[in-house]
N, C-alpha and C positions, 0 to 999 in steps of 0.2 A: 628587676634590678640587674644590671651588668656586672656588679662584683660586689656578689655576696659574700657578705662576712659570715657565714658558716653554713658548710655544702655538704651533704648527703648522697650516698654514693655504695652501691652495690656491689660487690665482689662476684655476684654467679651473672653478670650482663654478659652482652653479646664482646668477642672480643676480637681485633684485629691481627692482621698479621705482623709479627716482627720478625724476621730472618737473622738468625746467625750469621756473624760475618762467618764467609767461606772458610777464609784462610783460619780459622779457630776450632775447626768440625773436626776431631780426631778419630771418630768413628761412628756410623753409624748412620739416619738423617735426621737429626731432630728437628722439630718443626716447632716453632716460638711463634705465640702470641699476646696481646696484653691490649691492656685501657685504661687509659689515664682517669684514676679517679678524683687527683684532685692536685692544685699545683699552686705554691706561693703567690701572693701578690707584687713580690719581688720578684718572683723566679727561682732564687735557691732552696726550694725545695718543695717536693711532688711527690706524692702517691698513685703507684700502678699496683693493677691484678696482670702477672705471668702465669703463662703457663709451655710447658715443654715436653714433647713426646721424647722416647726415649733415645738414648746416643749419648758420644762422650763429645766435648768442647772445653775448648779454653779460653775463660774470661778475662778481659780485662776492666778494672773497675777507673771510668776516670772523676767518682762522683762517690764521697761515701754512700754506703747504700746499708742497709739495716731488712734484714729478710724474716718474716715470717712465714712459715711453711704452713698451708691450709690441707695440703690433699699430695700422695704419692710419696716416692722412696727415690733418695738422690745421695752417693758419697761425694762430697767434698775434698781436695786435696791442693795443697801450696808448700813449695818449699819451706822450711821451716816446722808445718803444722804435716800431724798425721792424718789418715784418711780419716773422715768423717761420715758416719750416717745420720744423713737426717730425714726426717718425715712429719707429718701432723702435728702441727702443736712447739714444733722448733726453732730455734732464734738465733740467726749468726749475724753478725757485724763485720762488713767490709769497707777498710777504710781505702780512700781515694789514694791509686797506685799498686792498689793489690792485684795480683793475677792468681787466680785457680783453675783447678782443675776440675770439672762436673760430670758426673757420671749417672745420668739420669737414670735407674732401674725400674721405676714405674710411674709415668705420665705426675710430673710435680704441676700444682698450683699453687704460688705465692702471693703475700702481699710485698711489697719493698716502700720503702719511705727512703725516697733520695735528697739527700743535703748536699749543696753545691759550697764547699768551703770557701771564705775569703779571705782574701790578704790579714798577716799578721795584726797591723794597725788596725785594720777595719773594727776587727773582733773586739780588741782592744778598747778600741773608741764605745764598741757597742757596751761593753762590760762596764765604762765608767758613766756612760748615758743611766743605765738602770742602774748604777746604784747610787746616783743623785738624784732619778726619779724614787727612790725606796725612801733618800734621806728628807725629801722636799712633802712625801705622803702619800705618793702613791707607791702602788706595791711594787711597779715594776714587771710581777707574776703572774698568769693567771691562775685564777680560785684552784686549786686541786695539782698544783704544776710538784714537781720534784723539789722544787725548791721548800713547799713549804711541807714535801713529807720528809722530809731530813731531819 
């Protein structure tokens, strides 16, 4: 099947290289890699495994992005927010526009779940599709979604 509707996907696989943009390397050389584990059928939205030796850089986010931390020790920092340590088992939300600061201390591996936002309408449009799909019978949801743990 070319486009499976539901895809299995390992976090300890072989992974490739991603390179830090240069100009974002504030000390040190970390070295980025990852693998796409799995990506919309639209396109706005995809899961990778990261991973980063140590060094400091500065990101910038053009794509919300939602991090779970699997493995290693990283402070966090953004105007506004204080420094952060995170490691195993950790969860931050970066929305699309944010810039941080990353201070890898010992080799991180994440998961990320990236969302490509759409125009206000769009959203819009989608919000009143399901819930004339809710009012017509079907749920609109799937079985176990947030919606129906509320």
């Amino acid at each position: 099947m070319s486009n499976p509707l539901i895809v299995v996907s390992r976090t300890d696989g072989p992974l490739r290289p991603s390179p830090i943009e240069p100009s974002w390397i504030l000390e040190g050389n970390p070295v980025a890699s990852n693998a796409i584990l799995s990506t919309s059928a639209d396109g706005t939205a995809s899961t990778i495994v990261w991973e980063c030796t140590e060094g400091r850089f500065e990101w910038h986010y053009d794509v919300d992005e939602t991090i779970h931390f699997l493995e290693g020790s990283v402070v966090i920092e953004a105007d506004g927010m204080a420094p952060q340590r995170l490691g195993a088992g950790d969860v931050i939300f970066f929305k699309r526009g944010a810039v941080a600061r990353w201070h890898v201390e010992k080799k991180v591996r994440k998961l990320a779940f990236f969302r490509r936002t759409v125009p206000g309408f769009v959203g819009f449009a989608i919000k009143v599709a399901g819930k004339l799909r809710r009012m017509i019978g079907g749920s609109g949801t799937p079985s176990g979604s947030l919606q129906e743990a509320r």
